[in-house]
N, C-alpha and C positions, 0 to 999 in steps of 0.2 A: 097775540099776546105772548106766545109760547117762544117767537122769534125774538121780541119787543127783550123779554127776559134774561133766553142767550145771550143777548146783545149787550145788557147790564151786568150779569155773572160775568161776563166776556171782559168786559170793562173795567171790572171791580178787581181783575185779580191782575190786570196791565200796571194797574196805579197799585195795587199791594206790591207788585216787584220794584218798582220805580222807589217809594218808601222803602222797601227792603235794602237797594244798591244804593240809590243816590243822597249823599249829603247836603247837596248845597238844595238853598232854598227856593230858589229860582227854578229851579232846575224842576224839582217837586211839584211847585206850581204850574209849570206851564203844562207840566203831567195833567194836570188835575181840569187845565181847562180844554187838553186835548180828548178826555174822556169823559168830562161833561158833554161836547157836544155829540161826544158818539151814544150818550147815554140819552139822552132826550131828542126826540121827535123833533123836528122841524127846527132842531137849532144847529143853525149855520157858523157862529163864530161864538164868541167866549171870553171873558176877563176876570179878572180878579180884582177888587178893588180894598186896600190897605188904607185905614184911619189912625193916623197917631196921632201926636201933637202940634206936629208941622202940618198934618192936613191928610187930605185923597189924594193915594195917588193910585194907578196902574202899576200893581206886582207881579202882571204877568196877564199876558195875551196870545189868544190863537191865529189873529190875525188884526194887522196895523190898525185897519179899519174902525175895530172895537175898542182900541186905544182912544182913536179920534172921539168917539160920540162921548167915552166915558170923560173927558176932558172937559166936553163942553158943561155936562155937569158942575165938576168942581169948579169951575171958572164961574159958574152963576151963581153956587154956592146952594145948589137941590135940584134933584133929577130922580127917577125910582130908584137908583143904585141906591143913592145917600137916604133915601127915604127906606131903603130894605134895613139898612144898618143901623138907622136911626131906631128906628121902629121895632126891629128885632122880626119882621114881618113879611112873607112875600109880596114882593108886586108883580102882575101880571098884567099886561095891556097889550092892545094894536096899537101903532103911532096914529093913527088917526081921532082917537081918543086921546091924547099923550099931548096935543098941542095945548089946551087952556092951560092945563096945568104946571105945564115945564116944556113951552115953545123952545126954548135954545135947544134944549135935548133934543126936542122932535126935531125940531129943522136940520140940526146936523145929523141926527140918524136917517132923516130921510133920504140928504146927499150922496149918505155913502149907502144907500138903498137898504137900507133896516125898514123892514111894515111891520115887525112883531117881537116885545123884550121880557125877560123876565129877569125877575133875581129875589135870590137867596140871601137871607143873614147870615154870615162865617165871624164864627167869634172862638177863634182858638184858644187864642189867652192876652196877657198885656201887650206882647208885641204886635198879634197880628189878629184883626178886626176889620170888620168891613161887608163884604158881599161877593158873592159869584154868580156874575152875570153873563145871559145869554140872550144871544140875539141871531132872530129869523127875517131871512128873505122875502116869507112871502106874509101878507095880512090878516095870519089866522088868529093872533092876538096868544097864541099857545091855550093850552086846558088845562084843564083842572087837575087832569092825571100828570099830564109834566109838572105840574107845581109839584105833585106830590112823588115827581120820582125825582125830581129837583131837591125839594128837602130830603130824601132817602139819601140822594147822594153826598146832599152835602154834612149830614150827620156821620158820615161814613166814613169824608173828607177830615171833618174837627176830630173826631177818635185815631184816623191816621196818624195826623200832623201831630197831636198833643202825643202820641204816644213816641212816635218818631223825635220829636223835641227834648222832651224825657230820658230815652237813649242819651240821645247827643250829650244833653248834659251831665248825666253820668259818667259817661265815657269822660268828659273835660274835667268833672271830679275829680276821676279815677288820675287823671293823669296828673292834675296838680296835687295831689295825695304825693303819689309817686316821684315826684321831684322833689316834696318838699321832705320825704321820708330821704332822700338820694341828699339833699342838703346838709338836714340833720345830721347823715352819717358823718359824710365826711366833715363838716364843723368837728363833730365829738372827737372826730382821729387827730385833727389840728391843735382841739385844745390837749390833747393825752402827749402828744411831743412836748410841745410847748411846756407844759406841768411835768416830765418827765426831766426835760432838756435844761430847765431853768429851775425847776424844784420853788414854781408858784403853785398858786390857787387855782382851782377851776374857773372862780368870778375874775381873777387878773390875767390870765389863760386870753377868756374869754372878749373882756379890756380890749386885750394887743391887737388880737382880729379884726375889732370894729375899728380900733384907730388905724390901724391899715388899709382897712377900706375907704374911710373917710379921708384921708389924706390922699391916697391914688385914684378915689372916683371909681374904684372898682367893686364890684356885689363881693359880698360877703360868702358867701358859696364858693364864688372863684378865685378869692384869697385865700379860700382856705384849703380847697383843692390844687393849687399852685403851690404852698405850703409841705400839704403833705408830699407832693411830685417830686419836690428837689429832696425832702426829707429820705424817700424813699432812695432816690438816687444816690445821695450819700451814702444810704447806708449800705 
């Protein structure tokens, strides 16, 4: 148990640095189902499975393999993946129990030699939904305890990502803040010549700008930073 542990601690803080460096989402995920399988017992491979409105698809895999069976699912339209996400619920089986219920599944996991699947609900938030699924070699059906260091993981997983997402989107705030503050400025310098130069309004200032833009097809920011350039230059 003491190794079993290590091996989770060990795990948990691989995928905290992965969240900490990497931005892309891909990239995160494939983290996440590289350390799932090093996190649970007896699991050989790994997916991620994404529900939006276009459907299931595979966001990410440890190996091709798990791609394929997760496929045969969405192609049938139910499989445990779609049944974890549906449900909000684990499912745990051997494939040999796995045939009445969702033959297409089993049959193609048995191909690519899966005897043993589980999976998790992952519900980050609107965009990303779905399950993380694992899958073993041999036909121990997984336990009880992996179900529940499976849900430890993947709770651990949703607080990552939601927290990581959060960031990002601050950060993409911050920066459209910052443009739009870097616009403003220089508009307000554009309209101060223009009302200087011409002894108008702020509101007919303002006027000259937009019809300049709309006449050249060029943003308003860049009219008016082009503006203040030559104005500069002259002076």
């Amino acid at each position: 148990m003491t190794d079993l542990l290590d091996e989770v601690t060990d795990a948990m803080s691989a995928l905290t640095d992965v969240l900490e460096n990497t931005s892309g989402t891909s990239e995160v995920l494939e983290a996440v189902c590289a350390e799932a399988v090093r996190v649970v017992p007896g699991a050989d491979m790994a997916s991620i499975t994404a529900i939006d409105d276009d459907g299931a698809r595979t966001a990410a895999f440890s190996d091709e393999r798990a791609m394929t069976v997760d496929e045969a699912q969405y192609a049938a339209g139910d499989g445990p993946c779609l049944r974890a996400a549906a449900t909000g619920e684990i499912v745990r089986l051997a494939l040999d129990t796995a045939s009445e219920l969702w033959p297409d599944f089993a049959a193609s996991a048995k191909r690519h030699g899966v005897g043993s699947y589980l999976a998790a609900p992952l519900r980050v938030d609107d965009t990303l939904t779905g399950a993380i699924n694992l899958f073993g070699f041999e036909n121990h059906g997984f336990h009880e305890t992996d179900a529940k260091l499976l849900e430890l993981y993947t709770t651990i997983v949703t607080f990552g990502l939601r927290t990581t997402r959060r960031y990002q989107q601050t950060l993409e705030l911050a920066r459209h803040l910052d443009t739009a503050m870097q616009s403003r400025a220089v508009i307000e310098q554009a309209k101060g010549i223009l009302m200087a130069t011409h002894k108008i309004s702020a509101t007919e200032a303002m006027q000259r700008l937009i019809t300049e833009s709309q006449l050249t097809n060029v943003k308003l920011r860049q009219i008016a930073a082009d503006f203040v350039g030559k104005a500069s230059a002259q002076g």
